[in-house]
N, C-alpha and C positions, 0 to 999 in steps of 0.2 A: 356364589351370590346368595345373600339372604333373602327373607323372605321381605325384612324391610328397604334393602338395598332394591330389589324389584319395585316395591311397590313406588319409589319415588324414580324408576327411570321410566314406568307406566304414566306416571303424573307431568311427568317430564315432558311425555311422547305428547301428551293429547296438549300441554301446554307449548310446544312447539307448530302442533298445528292447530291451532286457535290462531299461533301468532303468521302461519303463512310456510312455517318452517318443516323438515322432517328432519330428524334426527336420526342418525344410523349408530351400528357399532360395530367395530372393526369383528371381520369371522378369520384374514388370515393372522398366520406369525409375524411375532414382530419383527419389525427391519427397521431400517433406517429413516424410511418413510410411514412409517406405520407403527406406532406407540401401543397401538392394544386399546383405545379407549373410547370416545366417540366425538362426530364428528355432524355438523349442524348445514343441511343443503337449504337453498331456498325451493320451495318447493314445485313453484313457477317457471324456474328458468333452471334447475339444475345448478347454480353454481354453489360452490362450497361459499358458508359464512362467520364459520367458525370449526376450529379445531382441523385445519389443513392435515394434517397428517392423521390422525386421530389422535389427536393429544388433548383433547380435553376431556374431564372427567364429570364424573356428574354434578359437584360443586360447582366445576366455572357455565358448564351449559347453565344450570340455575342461576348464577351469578350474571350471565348473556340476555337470560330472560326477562327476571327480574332484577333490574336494576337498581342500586340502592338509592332510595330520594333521598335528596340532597337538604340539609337542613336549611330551613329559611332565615334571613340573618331578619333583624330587623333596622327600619330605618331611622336614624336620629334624624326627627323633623325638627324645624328651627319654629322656637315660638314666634308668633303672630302679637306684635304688639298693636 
């Protein structure tokens, strides 16, 4: 892991718990349950919220978090006569 690869799973970590979240990363071998990659717990209740197996990677955690806004369409108003 680089040194920029770190630095954006540290931004990652503290942007998961701003949001409520912890974020782990798999420490065994991989199996069938277990991808190697990470995995998003709520941090209140313990349950998994992402990346069940650990199959998310730092992209889609980012992608989880920050969500891409949605463009806003605009409305055709009817003129007022």
């Amino acid at each position: 892991m680089n040194l920029a690869q770190k630095m954006q799973e540290n931004r990652l970590r503290r942007a998961a718990a701003r949001a409520g979240y912890r974020m782990t990363k798999s420490r065994r071998r991989l199996s069938l349950d277990n991808f190697g990659d990470y995995m998003l717990f709520d941090a209140s209740s313990n349950f998994v919220v992402f990346g069940s197996r650990y199959d998310a990677d730092l992209a889609d955690i980012d992608r989880f978090l920050h969500p891409p806004k949605k463009a806003r369409r605009k409305r055709k108003t009817a003129k007022r006569r």
